[in-house]
C-alpha positions as CSV (number, residue, x, y, z in Angstrom):
1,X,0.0,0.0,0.0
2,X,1.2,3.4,-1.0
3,X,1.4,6.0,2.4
4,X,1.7,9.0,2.8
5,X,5.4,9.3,2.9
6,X,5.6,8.0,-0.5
7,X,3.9,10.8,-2.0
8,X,5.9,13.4,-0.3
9,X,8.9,11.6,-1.9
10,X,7.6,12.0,-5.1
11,X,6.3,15.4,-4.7
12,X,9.7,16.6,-3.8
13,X,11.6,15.0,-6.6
14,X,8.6,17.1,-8.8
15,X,9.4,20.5,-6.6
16,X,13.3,20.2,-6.7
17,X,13.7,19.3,-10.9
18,X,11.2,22.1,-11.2
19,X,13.2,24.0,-9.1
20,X,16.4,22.8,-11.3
21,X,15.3,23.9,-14.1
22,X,13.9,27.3,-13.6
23,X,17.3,28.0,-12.0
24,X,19.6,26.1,-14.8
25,X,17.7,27.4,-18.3
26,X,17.7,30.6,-20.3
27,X,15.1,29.6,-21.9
28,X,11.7,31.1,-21.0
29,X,9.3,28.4,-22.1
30,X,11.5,25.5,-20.5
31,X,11.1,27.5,-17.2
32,X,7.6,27.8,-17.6
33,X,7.8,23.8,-18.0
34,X,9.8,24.2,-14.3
35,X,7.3,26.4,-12.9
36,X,4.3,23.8,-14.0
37,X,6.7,20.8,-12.0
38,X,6.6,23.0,-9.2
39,X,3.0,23.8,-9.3
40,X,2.1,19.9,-10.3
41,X,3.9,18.8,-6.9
42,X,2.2,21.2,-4.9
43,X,-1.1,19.3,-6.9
44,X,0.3,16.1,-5.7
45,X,0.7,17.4,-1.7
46,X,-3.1,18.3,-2.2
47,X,-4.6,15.4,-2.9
48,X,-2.3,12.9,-0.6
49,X,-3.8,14.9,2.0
50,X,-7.2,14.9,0.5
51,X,-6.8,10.9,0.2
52,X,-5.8,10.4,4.0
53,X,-8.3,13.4,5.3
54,X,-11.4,10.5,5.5
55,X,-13.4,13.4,6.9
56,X,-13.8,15.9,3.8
57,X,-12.2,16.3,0.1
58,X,-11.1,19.4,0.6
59,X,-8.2,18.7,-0.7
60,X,-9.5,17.5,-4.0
61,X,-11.4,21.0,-4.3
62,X,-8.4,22.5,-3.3
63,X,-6.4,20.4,-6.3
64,X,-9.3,21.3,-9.1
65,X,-9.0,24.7,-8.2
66,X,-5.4,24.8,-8.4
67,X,-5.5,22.8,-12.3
68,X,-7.8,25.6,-13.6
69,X,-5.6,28.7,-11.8
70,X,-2.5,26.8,-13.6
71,X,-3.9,26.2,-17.2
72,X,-5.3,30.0,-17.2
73,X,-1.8,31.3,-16.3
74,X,-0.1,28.6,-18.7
75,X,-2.4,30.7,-21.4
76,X,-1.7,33.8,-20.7
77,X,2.3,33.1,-20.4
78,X,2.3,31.7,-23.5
79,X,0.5,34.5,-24.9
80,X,3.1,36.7,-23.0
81,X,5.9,34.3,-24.8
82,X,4.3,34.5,-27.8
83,X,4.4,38.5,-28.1
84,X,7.8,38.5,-26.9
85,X,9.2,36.7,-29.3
86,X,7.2,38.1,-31.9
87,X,9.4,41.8,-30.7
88,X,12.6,40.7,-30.0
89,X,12.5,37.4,-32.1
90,X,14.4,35.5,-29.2
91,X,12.8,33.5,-26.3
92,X,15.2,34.4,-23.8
93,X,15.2,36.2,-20.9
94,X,18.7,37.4,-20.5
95,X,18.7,38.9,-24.3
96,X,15.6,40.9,-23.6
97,X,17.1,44.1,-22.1
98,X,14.4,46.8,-23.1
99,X,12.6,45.0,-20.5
100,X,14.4,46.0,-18.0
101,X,14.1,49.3,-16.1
């Protein structure tokens, strides 16, 4: 049987690549792909406590909510992306300098 424990595991390995990634790339859609890692392992905490709370599924609300917050601001970062690159034909952030200030 799968405790507890065993999803904390795995939603830490989730948080710290996510965590990796954002920190190691220059580009800016691969750290939006960090930032979702991060956001999908706080998904995972969430519903492990959801699935061990026998009183209420709050957590499971909780979770949904979370999935439709993160696909709206998936859309509007791409769309951000998107723009950007159309201007400065380049996707990353450490060439974008008009930015800046």
């Amino acid at each position: 049987m799968i405790t507890l424990t065993d999803f904390m595991v795995v939603s830490a390995v989730l948080f710290c690549t996510g965590l990796f990634i954002i920190v190691s790339k220059k580009n800016a859609i691969q750290i939006l792909i960090g930032i979702e890692l991060m956001l999908n392992a706080a998904i995972l905490n969430l519903v492990a406590f959801g699935k061990y709370d026998r009183v209420n599924n709050s957590g499971q609300i909780f979770a949904l909510f979370a999935i439709i917050l993160a696909a709206a601001t998936t859309a509007v970062a791409l769309a951000i992306i998107l723009n950007v690159y159309k201007q400065y034909k380049t996707i990353n952030p450490d060439q974008i300098k008009d930015l800046k200030d």
